[in-house]
C-alpha positions in Angstrom: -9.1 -3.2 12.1 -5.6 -2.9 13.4 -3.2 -5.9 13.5 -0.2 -5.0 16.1 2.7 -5.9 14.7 4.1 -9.5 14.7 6.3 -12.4 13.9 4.3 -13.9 11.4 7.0 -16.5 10.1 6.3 -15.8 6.7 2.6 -16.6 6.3 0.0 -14.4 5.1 -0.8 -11.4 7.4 -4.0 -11.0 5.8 -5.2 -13.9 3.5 -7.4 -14.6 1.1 -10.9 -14.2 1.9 -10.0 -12.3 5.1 -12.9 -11.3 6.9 -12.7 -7.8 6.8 -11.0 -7.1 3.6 -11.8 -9.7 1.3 -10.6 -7.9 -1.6 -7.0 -7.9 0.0 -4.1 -10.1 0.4 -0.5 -9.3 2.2 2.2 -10.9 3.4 5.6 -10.1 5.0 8.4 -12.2 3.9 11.8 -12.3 5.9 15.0 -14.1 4.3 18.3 -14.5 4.7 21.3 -14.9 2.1 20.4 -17.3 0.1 17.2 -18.8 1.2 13.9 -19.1 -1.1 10.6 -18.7 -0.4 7.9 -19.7 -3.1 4.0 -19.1 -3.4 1.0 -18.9 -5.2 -2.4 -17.2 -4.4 -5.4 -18.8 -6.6 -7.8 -16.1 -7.6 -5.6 -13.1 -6.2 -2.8 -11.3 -8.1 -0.2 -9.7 -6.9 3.1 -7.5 -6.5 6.4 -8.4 -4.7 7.9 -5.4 -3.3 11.2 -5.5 -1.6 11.2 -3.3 2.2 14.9 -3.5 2.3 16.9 -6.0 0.9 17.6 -8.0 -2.1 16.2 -10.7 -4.2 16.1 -12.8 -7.9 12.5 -13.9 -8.4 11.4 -16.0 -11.4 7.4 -16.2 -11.7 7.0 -19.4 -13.9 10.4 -18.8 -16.2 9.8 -15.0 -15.7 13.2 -13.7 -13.9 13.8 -10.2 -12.8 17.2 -10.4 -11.4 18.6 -8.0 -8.3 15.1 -6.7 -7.5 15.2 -4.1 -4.5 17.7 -1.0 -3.7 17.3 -0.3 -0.3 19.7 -1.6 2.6 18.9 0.1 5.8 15.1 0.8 5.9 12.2 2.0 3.3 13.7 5.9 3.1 16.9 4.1 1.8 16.0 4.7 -2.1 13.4 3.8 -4.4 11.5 1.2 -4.2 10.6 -1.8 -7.2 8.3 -4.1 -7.6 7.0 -7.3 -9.9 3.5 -8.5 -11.0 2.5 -11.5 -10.2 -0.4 -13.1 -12.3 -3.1 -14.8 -10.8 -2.2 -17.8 -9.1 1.2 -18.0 -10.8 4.1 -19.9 -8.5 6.5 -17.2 -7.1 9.9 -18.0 -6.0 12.0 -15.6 -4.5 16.0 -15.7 -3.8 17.7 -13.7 -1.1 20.8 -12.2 -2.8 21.6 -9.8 0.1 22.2 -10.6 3.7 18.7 -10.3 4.9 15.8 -9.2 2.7 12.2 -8.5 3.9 9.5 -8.1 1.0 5.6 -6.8 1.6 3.8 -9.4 -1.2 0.4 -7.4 -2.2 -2.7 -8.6 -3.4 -6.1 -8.1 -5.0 -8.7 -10.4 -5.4 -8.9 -11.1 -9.8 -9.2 -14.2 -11.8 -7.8 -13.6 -15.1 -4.6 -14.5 -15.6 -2.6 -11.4 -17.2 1.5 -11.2 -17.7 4.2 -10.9 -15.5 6.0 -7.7 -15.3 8.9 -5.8 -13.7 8.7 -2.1 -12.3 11.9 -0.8 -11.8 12.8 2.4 -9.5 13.4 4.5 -12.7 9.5 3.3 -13.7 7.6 4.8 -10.7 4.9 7.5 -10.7 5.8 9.9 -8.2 3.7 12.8 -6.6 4.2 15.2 -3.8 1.3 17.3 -2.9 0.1 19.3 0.4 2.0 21.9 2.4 3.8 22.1 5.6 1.0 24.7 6.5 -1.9 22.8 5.7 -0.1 20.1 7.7 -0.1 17.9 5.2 2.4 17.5 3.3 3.3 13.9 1.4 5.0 11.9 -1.3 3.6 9.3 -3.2 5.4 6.7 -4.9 3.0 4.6 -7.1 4.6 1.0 -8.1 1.4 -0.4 -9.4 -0.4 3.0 -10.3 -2.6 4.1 -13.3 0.1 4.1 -15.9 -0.2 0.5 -15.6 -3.8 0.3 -16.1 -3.8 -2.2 -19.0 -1.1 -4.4 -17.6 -2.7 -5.4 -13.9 -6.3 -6.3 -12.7 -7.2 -4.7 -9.9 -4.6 -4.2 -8.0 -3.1 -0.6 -7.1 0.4 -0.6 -4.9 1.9 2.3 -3.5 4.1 3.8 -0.9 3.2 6.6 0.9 5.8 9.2 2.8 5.1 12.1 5.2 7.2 15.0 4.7 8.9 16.4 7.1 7.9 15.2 11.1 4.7 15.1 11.9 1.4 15.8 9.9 -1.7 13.9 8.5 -2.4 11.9 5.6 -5.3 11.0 3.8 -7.1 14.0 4.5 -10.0 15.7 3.6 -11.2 12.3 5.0 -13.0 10.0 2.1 -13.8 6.5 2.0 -14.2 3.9 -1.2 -17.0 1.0 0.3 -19.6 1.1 -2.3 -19.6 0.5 -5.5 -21.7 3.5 -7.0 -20.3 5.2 -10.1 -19.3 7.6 -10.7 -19.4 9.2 -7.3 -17.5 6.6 -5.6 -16.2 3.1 -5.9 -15.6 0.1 -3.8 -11.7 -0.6 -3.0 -10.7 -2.8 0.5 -7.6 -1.7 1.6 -4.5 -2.6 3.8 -1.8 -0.7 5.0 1.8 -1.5 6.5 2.8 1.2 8.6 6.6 2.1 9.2 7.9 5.1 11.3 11.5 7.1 11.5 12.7 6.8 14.4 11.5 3.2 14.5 10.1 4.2 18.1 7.7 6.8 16.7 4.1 6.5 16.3 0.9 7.7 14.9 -3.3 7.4 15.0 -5.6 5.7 12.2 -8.7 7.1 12.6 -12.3 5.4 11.5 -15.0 7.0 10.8 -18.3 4.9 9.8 -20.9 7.7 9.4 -20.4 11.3 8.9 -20.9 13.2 12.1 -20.8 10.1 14.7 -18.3 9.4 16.2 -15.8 6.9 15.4 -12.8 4.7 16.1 -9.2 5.6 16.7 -6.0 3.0 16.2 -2.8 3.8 18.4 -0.5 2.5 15.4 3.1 1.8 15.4 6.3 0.4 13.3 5.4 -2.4 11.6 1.4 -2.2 12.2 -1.1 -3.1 9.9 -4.6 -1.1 8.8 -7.0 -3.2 7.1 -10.0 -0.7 6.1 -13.0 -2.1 4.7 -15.5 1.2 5.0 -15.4 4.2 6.2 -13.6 7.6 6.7 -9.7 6.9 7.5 -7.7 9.6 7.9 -3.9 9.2 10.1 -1.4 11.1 11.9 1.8 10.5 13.2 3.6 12.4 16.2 5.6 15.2 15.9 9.3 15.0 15.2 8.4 11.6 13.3 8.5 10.4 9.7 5.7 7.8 8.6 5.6 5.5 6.1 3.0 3.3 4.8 2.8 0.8 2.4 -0.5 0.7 0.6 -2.6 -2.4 -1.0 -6.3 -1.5 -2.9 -7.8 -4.3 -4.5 -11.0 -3.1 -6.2 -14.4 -5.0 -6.6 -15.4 -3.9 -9.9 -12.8 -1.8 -11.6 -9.1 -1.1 -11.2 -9.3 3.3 -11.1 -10.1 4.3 -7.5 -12.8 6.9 -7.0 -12.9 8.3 -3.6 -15.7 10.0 -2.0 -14.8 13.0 0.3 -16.4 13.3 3.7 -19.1 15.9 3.0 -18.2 18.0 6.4 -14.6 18.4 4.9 -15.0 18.0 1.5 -14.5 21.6 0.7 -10.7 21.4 2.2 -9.7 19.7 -0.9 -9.7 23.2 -2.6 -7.1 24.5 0.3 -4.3 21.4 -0.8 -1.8 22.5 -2.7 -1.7 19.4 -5.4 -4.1 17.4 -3.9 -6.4 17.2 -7.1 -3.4 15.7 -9.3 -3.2 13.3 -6.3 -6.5 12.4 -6.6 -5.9 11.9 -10.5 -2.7 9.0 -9.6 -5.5 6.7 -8.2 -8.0 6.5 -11.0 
């Protein structure tokens, strides 16, 4: 499903119990200097992540101070993050003139710590090629290295290199909960695009060999992908970004399965396997 981008005045984008992605929550959070904004999501943890911008956040006497390095837009540094336990109370202080923060979530009901993830505390991968046409950095705020310290819930940020290109290819999906071929993960993207007026296509395939479903997607759209094959692309002489929420049903380490009529591509990535590694 593709959500066109909107003024959403600070309340959830996709909620709890959404519809199609019930195993996702996200939110987009826009605040000036000095303004707070405070919340708490029973039976969903989750990860504040600062787009550009600045803020203090305390999570129930937990404070991380000066969270978020980036001024101009999401290629402007590294990005940070903090866990927030289930249905803790957030509250969140601009400190910079204007701050907007993607809040992630995954659906979890034990109630683990809070935590800070600093930009020198990321896992970073790069993998693909400019010949393969896909070429694409990873940075992983809530990846496997924090396995025992989070839920469900898996956060990253994901970077074209270069203009133009696809990611998430050899198409695979994660909708059923089979082990150990595959496992079942919703997930929600925020899509973000340099120049701001570029653009790409989500694709959607539910079966392999019919056809599927196609998303004209722009800056600031949002994915929500509940089954499926979902590669995307973005236009030539365009960077893409996207911000990237799993929330898994059964178990935090993401398996994907590969579409069988392109599975054997993932022998013709450069890096792709280590990729593939990052998730589980």
């Amino acid at each position: 499903m593709h959500i066109p981008p909107f003024e959403n005045h600070n309340s959830p984008i996709v909620d709890i119990d959404d519809a199609t992605v019930p195993l996702n929550y996200f939110n987009i959070v826009k605040l000036t200097k000095g303004q707070a904004f405070e919340y708490a999501v029973p039976g969903y943890e989750t990860c504040i992540v600062p787009a550009t911008g600045t803020v203090d956040v305390d999570i129930e006497g937990f404070k991380v101070l000066g969270l978020g390095l980036r001024k101009e837009d999401v290629w402007d540094g590294e990005p940070e993050g903090v866990y927030v336990p289930t249905a803790a109370r957030a509250t969140l202080v601009c400190t910079s003139d204007n701050a907007e923060i993607f809040v992630a979530g995954a659906r979890y009901d034990k109630v683990l710590d809070a935590f800070a993830v600093r930009s020198d505390e990321l896992d970073l991968v790069q993998y693909g090629s400019d010949d393969t046409k896909t070429h694409r950095k990873i940075k992983h705020i809530l990846g496997s290295k924090y396995h025992g310290q989070v839920g469900r819930l898996l956060v990253s940020e994901l970077f074209t290199v270069g203009e133009g290109g696809w990611s998430g290819f050899p198409s695979h999906k994660h909708d059923t909960d089979r082990l150990p071929q595959e496992t079942r993960h919703d997930e929600t993207y925020n899509f973000r695009f340099k120049p701001n007026h570029g653009s790409g296509v989500q694709m959607l395939q539910r079966e392999d060999g019919v056809a599927g479903d196609a998303y004209h997607i722009v800056d600031g759209s949002t994915i929500c992908l509940d089954s499926g094959y979902h590669p995307c692309a973005v236009l030539p002489g365009y960077q893409m970004y996207y911000f990237t929420i799993l929330g898994g049903l059964s178990q935090r380490s993401l398996i994907q399965y590969f579409q069988p009529s392109h599975a054997y591509q993932v022998e013709t990535i450069p890096g792709i396997k280590d990729m593939i590694a990052k998730f589980k």
